[in-house]
N, CA, C and O of each residue as an XYZ file, in Angstrom:
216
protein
N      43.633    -53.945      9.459
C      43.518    -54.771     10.640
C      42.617    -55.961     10.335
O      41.842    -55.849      9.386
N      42.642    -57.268     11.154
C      42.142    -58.154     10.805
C      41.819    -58.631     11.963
O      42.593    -58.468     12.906
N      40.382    -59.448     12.160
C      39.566    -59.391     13.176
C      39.289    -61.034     12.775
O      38.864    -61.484     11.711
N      39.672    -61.731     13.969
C      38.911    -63.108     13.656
C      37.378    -63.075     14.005
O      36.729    -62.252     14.651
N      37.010    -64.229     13.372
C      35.405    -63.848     12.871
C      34.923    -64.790     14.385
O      33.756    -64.785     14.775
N      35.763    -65.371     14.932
C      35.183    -66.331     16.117
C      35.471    -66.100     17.848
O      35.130    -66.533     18.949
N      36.386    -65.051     17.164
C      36.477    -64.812     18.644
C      36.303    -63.203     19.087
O      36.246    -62.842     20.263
N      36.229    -62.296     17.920
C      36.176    -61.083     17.854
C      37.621    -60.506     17.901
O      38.032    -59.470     17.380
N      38.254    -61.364     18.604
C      39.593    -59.999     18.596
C      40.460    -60.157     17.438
O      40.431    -60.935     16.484
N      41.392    -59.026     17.841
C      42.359    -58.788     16.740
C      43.089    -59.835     16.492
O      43.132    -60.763     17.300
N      43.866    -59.854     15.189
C      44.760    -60.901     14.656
C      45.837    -60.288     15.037
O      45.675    -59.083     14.844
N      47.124    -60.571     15.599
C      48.124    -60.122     15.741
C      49.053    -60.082     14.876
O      48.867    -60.971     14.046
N      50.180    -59.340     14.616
C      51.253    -59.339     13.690
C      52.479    -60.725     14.188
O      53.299    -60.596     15.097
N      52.307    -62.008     13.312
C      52.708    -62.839     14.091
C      51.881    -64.357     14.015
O      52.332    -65.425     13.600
N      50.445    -64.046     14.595
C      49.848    -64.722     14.734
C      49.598    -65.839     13.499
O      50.002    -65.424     12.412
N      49.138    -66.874     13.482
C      48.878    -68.068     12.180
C      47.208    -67.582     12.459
O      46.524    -67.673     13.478
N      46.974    -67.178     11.453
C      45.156    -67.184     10.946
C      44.947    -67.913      9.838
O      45.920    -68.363      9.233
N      43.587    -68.158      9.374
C      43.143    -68.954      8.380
C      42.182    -67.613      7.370
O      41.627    -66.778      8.085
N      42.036    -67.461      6.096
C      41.219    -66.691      5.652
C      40.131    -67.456      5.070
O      40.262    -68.677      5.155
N      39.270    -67.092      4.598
C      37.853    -67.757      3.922
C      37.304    -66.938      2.911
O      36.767    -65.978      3.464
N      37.221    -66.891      1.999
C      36.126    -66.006      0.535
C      34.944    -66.497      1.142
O      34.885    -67.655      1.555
N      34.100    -65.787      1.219
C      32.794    -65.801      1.056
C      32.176    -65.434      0.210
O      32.063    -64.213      0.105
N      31.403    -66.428     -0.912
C      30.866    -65.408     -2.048
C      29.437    -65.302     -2.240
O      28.757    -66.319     -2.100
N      28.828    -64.068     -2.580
C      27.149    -64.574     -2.521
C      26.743    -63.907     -3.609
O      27.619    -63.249     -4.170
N      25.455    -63.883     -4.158
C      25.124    -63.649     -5.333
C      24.770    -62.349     -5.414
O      24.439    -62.190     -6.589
N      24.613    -61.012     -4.654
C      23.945    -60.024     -4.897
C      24.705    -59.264     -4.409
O      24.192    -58.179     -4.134
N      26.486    -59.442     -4.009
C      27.626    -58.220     -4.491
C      28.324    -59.247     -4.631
O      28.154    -60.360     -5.129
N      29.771    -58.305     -3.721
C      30.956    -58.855     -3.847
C      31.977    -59.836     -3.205
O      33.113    -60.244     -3.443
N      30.358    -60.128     -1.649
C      30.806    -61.046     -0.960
C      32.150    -60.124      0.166
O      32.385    -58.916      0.174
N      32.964    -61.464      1.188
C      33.435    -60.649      1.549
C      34.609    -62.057      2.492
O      34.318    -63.253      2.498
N      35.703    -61.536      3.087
C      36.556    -62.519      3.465
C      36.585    -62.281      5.164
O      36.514    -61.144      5.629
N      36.696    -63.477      6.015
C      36.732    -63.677      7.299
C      37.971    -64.051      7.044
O      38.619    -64.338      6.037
N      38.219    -63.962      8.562
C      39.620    -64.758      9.271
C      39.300    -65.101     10.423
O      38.514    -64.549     11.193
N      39.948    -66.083     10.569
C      40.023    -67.059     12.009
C      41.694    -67.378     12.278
O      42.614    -67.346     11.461
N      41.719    -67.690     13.701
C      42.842    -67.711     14.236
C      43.201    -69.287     13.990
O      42.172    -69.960     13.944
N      44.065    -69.833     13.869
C      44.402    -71.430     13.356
C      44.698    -71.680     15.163
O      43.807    -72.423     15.576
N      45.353    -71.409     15.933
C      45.204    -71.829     17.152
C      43.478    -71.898     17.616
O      42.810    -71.003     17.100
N      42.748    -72.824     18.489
C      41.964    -72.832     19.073
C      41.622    -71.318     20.299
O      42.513    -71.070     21.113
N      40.318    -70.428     20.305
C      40.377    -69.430     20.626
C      38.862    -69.211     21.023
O      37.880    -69.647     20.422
N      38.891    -68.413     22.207
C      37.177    -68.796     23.034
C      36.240    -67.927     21.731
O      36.747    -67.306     20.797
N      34.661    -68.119     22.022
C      33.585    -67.741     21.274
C      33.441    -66.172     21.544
O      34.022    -66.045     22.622
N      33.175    -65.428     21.319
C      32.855    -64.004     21.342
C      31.800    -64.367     22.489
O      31.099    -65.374     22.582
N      31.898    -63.162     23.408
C      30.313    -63.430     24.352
C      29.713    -62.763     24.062
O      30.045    -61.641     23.680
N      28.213    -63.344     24.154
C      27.171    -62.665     23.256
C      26.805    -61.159     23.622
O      27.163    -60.714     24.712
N      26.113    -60.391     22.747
C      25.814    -59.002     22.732
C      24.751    -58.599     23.023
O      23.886    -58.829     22.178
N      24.370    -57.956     24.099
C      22.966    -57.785     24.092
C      22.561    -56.504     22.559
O      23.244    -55.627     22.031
N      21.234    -56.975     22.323
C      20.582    -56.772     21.000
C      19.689    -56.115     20.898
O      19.283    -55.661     19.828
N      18.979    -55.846     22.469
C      17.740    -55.150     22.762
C      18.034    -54.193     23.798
O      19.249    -54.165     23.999
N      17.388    -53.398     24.533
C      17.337    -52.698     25.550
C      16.241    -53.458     26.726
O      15.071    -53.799     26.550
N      17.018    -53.563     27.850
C      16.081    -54.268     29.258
C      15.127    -53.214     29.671
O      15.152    -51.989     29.557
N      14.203    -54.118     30.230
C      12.828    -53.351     30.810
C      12.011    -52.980     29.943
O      11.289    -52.017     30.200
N      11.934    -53.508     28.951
C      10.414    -53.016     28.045
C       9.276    -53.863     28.646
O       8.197    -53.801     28.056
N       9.345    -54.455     29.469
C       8.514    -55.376     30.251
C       7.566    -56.126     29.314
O       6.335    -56.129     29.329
N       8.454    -56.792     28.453
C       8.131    -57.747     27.154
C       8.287    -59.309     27.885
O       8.114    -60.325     27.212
C-alpha cells in the first residue's frame, strides 16, 4: 500500500502519484509518494496529552 506523504491517505489503484528517493547517510533512506493531483494537508495530530496544566 502506498500512502501519500501530504495528505496521509491512501494512493488508489488508478490514481497518478509522484515517488521521491530519499537518501541519508546513516541507512538506507527511504521513498515517499505524493498524489500528482493537488490534495488537502493532513490535519495536525495532537502530540501531547491535555491538562498537564503546562
Amino acid at each position: 500500500m502506498k500512502y501519500c506523504s501530504h495528505c496521509d491517505e491512501l494512493i488508489r489503484k488508478g490514481e497518478a502519484y509522484d515517488e521521491q528517493s530519499i537518501d541519508v547517510a546513516t541507512g538506507p533512506g527511504i521513498t515517499v509518494y505524493r498524489h500528482l493531483e493537488p490534495c488537502r494537508p493532513a490535519v495536525p495530530r495532537q502530540t501531547a496529552p491535555v491538562g498537564l496544566g503546562r
